[in-house]
C-alpha positions in Angstrom: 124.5 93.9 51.1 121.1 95.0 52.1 119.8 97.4 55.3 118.6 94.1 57.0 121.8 92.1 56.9 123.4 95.8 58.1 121.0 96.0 60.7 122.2 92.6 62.1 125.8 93.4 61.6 125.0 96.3 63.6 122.9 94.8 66.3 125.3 91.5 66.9 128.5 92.7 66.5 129.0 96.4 66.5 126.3 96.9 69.5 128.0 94.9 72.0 131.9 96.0 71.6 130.4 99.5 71.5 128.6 99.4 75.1 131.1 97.3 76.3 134.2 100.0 75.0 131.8 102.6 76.6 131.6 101.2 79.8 135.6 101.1 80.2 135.4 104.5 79.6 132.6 105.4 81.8 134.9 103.4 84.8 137.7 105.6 83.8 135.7 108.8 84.4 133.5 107.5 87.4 135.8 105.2 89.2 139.1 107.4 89.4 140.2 105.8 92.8 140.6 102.3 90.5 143.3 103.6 88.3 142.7 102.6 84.4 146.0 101.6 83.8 146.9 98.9 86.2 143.1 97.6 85.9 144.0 97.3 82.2 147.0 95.1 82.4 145.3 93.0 85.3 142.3 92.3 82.8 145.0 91.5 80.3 146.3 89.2 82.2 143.4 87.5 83.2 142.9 87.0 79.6 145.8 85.4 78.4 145.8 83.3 81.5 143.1 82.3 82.6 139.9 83.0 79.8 141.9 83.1 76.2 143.3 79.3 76.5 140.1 77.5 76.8 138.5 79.6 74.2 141.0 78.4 71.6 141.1 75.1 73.1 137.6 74.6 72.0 137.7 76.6 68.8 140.6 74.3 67.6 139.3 70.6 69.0 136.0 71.2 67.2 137.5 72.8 64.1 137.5 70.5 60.6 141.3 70.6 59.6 141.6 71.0 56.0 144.6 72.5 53.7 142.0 75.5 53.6 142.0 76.1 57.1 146.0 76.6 56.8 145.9 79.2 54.1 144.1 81.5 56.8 147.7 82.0 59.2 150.1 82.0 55.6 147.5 85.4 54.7 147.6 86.4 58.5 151.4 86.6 58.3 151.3 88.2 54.6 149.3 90.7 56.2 151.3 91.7 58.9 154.4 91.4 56.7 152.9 93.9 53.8 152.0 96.3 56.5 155.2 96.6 58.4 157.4 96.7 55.0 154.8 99.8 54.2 155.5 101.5 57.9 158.8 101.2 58.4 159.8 103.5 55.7 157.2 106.0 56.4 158.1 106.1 60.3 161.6 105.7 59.8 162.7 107.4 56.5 160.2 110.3 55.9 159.3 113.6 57.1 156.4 111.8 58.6 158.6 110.1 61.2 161.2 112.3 61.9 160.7 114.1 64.8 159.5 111.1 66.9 160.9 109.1 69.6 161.8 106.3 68.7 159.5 104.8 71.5 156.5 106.8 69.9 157.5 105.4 66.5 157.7 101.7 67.4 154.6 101.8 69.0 152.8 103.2 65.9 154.7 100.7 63.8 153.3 97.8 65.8 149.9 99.0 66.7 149.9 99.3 62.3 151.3 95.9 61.9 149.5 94.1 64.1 145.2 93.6 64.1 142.4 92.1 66.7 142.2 89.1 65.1 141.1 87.2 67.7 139.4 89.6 70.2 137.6 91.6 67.0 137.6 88.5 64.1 135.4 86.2 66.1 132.5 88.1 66.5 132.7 89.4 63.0 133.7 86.3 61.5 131.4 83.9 63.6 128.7 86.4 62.6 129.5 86.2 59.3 130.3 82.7 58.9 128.9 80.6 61.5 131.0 78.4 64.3 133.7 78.1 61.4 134.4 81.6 61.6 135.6 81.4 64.9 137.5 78.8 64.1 139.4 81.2 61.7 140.0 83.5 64.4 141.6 81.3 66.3 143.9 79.8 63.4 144.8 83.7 62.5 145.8 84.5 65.7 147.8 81.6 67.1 149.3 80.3 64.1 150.6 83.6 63.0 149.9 86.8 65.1 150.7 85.5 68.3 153.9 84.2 68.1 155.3 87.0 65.6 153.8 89.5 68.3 156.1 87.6 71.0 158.9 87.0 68.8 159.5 90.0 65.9 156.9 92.1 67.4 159.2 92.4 70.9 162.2 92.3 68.7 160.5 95.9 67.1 159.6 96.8 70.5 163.4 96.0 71.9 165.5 96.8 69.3 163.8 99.4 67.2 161.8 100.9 70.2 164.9 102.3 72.2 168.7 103.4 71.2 171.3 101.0 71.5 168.4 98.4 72.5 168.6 94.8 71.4 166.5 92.2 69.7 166.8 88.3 71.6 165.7 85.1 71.1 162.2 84.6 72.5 161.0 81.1 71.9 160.7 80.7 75.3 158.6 83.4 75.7 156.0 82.0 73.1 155.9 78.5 74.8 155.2 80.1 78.4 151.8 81.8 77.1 148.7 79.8 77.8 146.8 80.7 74.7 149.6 79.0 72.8 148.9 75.5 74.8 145.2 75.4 75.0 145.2 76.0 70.8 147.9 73.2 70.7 145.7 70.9 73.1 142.8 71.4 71.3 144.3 70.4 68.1 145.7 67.3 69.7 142.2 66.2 70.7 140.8 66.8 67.5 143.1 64.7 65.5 143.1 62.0 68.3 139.3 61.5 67.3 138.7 61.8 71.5 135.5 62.5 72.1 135.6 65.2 74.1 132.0 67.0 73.6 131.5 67.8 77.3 134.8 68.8 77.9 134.6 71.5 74.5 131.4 72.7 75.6 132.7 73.6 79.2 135.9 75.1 77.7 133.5 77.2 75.1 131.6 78.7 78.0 134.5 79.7 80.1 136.2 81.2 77.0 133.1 83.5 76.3 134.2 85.8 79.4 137.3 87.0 77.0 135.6 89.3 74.6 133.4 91.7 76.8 136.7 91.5 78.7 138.8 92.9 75.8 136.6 95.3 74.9 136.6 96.9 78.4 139.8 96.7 78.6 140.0 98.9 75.1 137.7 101.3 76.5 140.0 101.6 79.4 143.0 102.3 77.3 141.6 105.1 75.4 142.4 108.7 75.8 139.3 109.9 76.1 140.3 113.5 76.9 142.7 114.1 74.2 141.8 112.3 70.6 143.1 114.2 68.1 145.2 111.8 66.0 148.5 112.7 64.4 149.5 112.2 61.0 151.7 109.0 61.4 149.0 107.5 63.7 146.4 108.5 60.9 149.1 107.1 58.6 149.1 104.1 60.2 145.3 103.0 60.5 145.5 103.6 56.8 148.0 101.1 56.2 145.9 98.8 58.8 142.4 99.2 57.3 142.6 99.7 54.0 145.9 99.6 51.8 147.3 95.7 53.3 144.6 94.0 53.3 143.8 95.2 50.1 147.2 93.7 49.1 146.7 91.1 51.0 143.3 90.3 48.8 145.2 90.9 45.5 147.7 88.1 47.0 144.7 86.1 47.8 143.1 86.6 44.6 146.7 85.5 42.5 146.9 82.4 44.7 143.5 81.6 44.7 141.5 82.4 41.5 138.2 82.7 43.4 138.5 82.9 47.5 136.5 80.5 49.9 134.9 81.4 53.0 138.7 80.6 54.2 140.0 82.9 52.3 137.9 85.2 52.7 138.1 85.5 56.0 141.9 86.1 56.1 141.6 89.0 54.2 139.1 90.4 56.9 141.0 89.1 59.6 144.2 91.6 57.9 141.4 94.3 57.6 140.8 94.3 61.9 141.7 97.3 63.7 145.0 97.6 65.9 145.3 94.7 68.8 143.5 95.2 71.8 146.3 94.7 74.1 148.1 97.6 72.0 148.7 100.0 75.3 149.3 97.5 77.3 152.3 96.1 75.0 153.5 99.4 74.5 153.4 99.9 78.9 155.6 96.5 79.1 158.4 97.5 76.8 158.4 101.2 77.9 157.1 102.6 74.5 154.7 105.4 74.1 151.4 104.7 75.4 149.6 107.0 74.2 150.7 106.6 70.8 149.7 103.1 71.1 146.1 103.4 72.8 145.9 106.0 69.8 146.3 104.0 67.1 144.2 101.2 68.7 141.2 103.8 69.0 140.6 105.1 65.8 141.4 101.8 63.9 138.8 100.8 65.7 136.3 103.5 65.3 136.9 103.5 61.3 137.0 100.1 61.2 133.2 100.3 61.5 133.2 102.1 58.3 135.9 100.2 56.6 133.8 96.5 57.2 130.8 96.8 54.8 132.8 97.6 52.9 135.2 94.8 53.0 132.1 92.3 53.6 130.6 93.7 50.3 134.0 93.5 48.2 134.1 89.7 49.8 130.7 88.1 49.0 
């Protein structure tokens, strides 16, 4: 990896999420009569409604479906799986846990469990890997961390989250979010052979208000006046960073005796920091906030420290 191809990685990637994070931040501290919080799940909402859906339309009409494509979401869900089995324990069974709520410890368990694919992994990976990378994105996040977010993720949140709460069937749930049908769409126009160009392009350039979205909407969520980390949040971006997806790429590695661009780019997409919508999860099923928008901010801060070195270990 030489200074050049940091200095790109730096400039394309790392540059924008940072001003855009820091401007979230700056409207926290000079825009107090627009409170953070409800601006946050507003711009979440947006998202998923509105901006998210044609992104992944277009990502998945124009991607080329191929069995190595579909080894990207079977990784995605190894990943999140290796992490929770790793947290649970710790959270639940161990000194480290103990004297949490069990609000505070669900929302470390899922900020731990599950990663920006989408939101962080296309930048990276489209830098990285070209248009195909986003395509990656896309398959990481709605073929597997999407609907186990809305499904086993609310379960956690639900059943593991509060006393005497319980877990329920939310199927439904997963076919009411947008994202889900633009990625379904998509994929039905690219195996219909339609030519649909036009129709991509204009769905690719609505879909590129998402990002800078997200990102504000992390810089938003983060505690700026208080920082300090604890131990099971430290604990937790641990587990998120560096010790599942390094499982994840001895997984990859047994399955695959020398990993593909597709491959590769799973095991990045395990190595992304907590999900941006993290707090704003955490806010809907009455779990602890801050705990959440904790765990979301300093995954994210080492995760520029933990992707050279990923990149390096993967090319």
């Amino acid at each position: 990896m030489t200074p050049t191809f940091l200095l790109q990685l730096l400039l394309q990637v790392w540059l924008p999420i940072a001003l855009l994070v820091a401007a979230g931040g700056a409207w926290v501290r000079f825009r107090p009569q627009f409170p953070a919080g409800a601006l946050r799940v507003n711009l979440n909402r947006l998202v998923i409604d509105v901006f998210a859906p044609p992104l992944l339309f277009a990502l998945s009409a124009q991607a080329t479906i191929s069995h190595e494509l579909l080894t990207i979401p079977l990784l995605t869900v190894a990943g999140i799986a290796i992490s929770f089995a790793l947290l649970y324990p710790l959270l639940w069974h161990t000194r480290l846990g103990r004297d949490l709520k069990r609000e505070t410890r669900a929302a470390i368990l899922l900020g731990g469990s599950f990663g920006n694919v989408l939101f962080m992994g296309y930048p990276t990976l489209t830098f990285l890997y070209g248009d195909i990378g986003g395509s990656y994105a896309a398959f990481a996040d709605v073929l597997a961390s999407t609907p186990l977010l809305w499904t086993f993720g609310v379960w956690v949140a639900t059943r593991l989250g509060h006393e005497g709460g319980h877990g329920s069937s939310l199927f439904r749930t997963v076919l009411a979010l947008p994202p889900i049908w633009g990625f379904v769409l998509g994929f039905a126009v690219n195996l219909s052979g339609i030519d649909a160009a036009p129709l991509i392009k204009a769905a690719k350039f609505m879909g590129q208000a998402t990002i800078p979205l997200m990102m504000f909407s992390l810089g938003l969520s983060i505690p700026w006046g208080d920082l300090k980390p604890t131990r099971p949040v430290l604990a937790a971006v641990s587990v998120k960073l560096l010790i599942a997806p390094f499982l994840v790429y001895a997984l990859a590695r047994a399955g695959f005796s020398e990993l593909r661009p597709a491959q590769a780019g799973a095991v990045l997409e395990t190595a992304m920091p907590t999900m941006l919508m993290a707090a704003s999860f955490a806010d809907r099923f009455h779990l602890d906030v801050r705990a959440a928008a904790l765990t979301a901010s300093w995954s994210s801060l080492v995760f520029l420290l933990t992707l050279p070195g990923w990149i390096a270990l993967l090319r």
